[in-house]
N, C-alpha and C positions, 0 to 999 in steps of 0.2 A: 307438513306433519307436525303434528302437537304432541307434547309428553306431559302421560298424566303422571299430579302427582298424589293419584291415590289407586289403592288397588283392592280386589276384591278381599276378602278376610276368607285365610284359607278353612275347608270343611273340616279341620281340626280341632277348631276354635268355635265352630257351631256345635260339636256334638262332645262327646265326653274326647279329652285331647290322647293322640295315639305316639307323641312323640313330647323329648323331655322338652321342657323349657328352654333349654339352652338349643337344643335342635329349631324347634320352634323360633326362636329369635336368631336364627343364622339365617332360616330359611326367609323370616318377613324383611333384613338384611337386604336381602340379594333382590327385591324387585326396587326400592330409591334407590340401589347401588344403578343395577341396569339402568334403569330409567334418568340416572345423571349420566351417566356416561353418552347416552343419546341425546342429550342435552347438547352433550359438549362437543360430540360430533355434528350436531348438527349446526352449531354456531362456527364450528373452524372447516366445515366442508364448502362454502362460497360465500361471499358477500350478499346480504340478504339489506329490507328496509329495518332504519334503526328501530322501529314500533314492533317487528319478529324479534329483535333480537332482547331487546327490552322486556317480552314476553317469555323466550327462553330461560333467558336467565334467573327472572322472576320461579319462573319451576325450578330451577336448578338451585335454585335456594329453599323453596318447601324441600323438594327432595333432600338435601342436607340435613336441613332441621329435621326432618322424617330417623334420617340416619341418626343424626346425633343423641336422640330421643332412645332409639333402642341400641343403640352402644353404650348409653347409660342403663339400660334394663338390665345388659351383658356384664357390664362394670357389677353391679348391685348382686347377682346372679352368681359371681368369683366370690366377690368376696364371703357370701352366705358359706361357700364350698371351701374357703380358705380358715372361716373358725374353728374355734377348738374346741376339741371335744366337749359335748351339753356336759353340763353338770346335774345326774340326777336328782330327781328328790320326790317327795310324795308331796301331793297337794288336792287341793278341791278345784277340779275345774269349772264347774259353775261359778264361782266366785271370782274369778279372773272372766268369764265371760259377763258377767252383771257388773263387775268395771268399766270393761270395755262396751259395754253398752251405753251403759252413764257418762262417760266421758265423751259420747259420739253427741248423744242426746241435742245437743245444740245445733250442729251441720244437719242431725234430720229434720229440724223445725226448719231449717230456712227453705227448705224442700217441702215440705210440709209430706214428709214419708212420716207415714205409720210403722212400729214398727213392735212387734210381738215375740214373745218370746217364752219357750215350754222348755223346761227344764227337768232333769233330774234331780231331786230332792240331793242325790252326794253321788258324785261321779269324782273317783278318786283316781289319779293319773301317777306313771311316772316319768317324769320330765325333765325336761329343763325348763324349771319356771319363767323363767327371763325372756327364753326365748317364746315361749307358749305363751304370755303377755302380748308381746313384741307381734306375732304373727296374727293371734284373734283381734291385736288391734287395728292390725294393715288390712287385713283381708276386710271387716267391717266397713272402715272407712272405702275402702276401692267397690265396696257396693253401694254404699253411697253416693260415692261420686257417678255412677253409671245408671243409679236406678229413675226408675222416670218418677216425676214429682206427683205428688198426691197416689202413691199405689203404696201398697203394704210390702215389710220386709218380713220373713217368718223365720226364726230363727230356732232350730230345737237343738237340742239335746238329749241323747239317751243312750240307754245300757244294751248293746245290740252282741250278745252272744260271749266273744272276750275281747269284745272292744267298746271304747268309749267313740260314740259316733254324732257328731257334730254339722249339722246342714243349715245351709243358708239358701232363701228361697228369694227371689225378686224378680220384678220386670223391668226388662231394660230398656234404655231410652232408643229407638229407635234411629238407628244411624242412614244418613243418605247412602243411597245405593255405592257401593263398592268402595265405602267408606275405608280408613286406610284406619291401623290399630291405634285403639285409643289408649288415654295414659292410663286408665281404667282398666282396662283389659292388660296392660303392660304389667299396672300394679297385679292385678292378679296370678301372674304368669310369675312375677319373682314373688308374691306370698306361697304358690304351690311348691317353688323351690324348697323357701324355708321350712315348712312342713316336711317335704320329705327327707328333706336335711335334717330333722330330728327321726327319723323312722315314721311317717303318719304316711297311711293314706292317701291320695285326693282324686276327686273324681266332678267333673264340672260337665252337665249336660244343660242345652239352651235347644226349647223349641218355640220357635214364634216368639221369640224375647222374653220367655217366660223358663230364668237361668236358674240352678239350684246347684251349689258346690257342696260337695260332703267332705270332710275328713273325719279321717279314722285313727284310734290311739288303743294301745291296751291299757285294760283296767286294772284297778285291784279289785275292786267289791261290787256290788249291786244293793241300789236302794229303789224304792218305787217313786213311780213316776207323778207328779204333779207339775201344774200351771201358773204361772201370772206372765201379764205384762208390765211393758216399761212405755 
C-alpha cells in the first residue's frame, strides 16, 4: 500500500467556491492529515524492507510540508479576521489598481504574460485604502504566479449598478492530474478572505483553466467607461 501525497482539488475550487475559506482550508487539512497518519501506521504495523520504509517516510514528509503550507494559509486567514476595524475613506480605485499593475510589470515579463487592462475613467470607492492596496496587490501577483506563460491576463474595471466591480481573467497553468493546492490558489483563498474582511464581494469561477475572479465594492459616482493598456 502507498500514500499518496496529493489529492484531487475539491469541485469547490473548480467552479465559483460554495464554502468560506477557512472552511475550505480545514477541509484540504484533513486529506495530508489522513494520509500521514497512514503513513505512520503503516510504518509501525510490522517490519517491512528498509527501501518501503525509506519511501514511507519520504511521503510522510510531503504530506507534512503539504500540512504546514496551509496551516500557514489558516495562520494568514486569523489574522486578516483578527484586524481592526478598516479605516474609511474616499479614494479613486483605478489609480491603486494602475499601481498595482506597475509594480507587477516586471514578474509578468519573466513569464512573458500579457497583460490588459479596461478601466473606468473614476470609480470612486469607500475603503480602506491600505488595505484595498494590500489585497489588488496579492490577488494580481497569485495570478501571476498561476497563470500559464505567454497567455493574456484581462483585467477591467467598471460601474455595475451600485457597485464598483473588478475581474480578473487568466488561464491557468495546467496542473498534473490530482494535483494537490498550489501556493497560488492558497494565495487566492486568503486574498478572498481579505476582501470580504472589508465587505467586497468575490466570486471565482474556472472552466477548462480559463479562471476569472470578480469582486465587488460600493460606489460613490459613475463615470464613463474607457481603455488602455499596460
Amino acid at each position: 500500500m502507498t500514500v499518496s501525497a496529493s489529492a484531487a482539488e475539491p469541485a469547490e475550487c473548480r467552479t465559483s467556491e460554495k464554502r468560506s475559506p477557512l472552511a475550505y482550508l480545514l477541509h484540504a487539512l484533513n486529506q495530508p492529515l489522513t494520509g500521514l497518519q497512514c503513513a505512520l501506521e503503516l510504518a509501525a504495523a510490522a517490519p517491512r524492507e528498509p527501501q518501503r520504509d525509506l519511501q514511507t517516510l519520504r511521503e510522510a514528509l510531503t504530506l507534512t510540508g503539504r500540512m504546514r503550507t496551509i496551516v500557514e494559509a489558516l495562520n494568514q486567514i486569523a489574522e486578516l479576521q483578527n484586524r481592526p476595524m478598516p479605516h474609511l475613506e474616499i479614494f479613486d480605485l483605478q489609480d491603486l489598481l494602475r499601481n498595482a499593475v506597475e509594480d507587477l510589470r516586471p514578474v509578468a515579463g519573466t513569464k512573458h504574460l500579457r497583460v490588459s487592462l479596461a478601466c473606468s475613467a473614476t470609480i470612486r470607492v469607500q475603503a480602506d485604502r491600505k488595505h484595498i492596496s494590500e489585497f489588488l496587490f496579492r490577488m494580481l501577483d497569485a495570478v501571476l504566479g498561476e497563470a500559464l506563460s505567454r497567455t493574456e491576463i484581462r483585467i477591467e474595471a467598471s460601474l455595475q449598478a451600485q457597485n464598483a466591480q473588478l475581474s480578473v481573467a487568466w488561464t491557468a497553468t495546467p496542473d498534473p492530474e490530482h494535483a494537490a493546492l498550489s501556493r497560488s490558489q492558497l494565495a487566492l483563498l486568503m486574498v478572498r478572505a481579505g476582501w470580504e474582511q472589508v465587505g467586497a464581494n468575490w466570486t471565482l469561477d474556472n472552466r477548462d483553466f480559463r479562471r476569472r475572479c470578480t469582486v465587488s465594492l460600493p460606489l460613490l459616482q459613475e463615470q464613463n467607461l474607457s481603455d488602455w493598456e499596460i
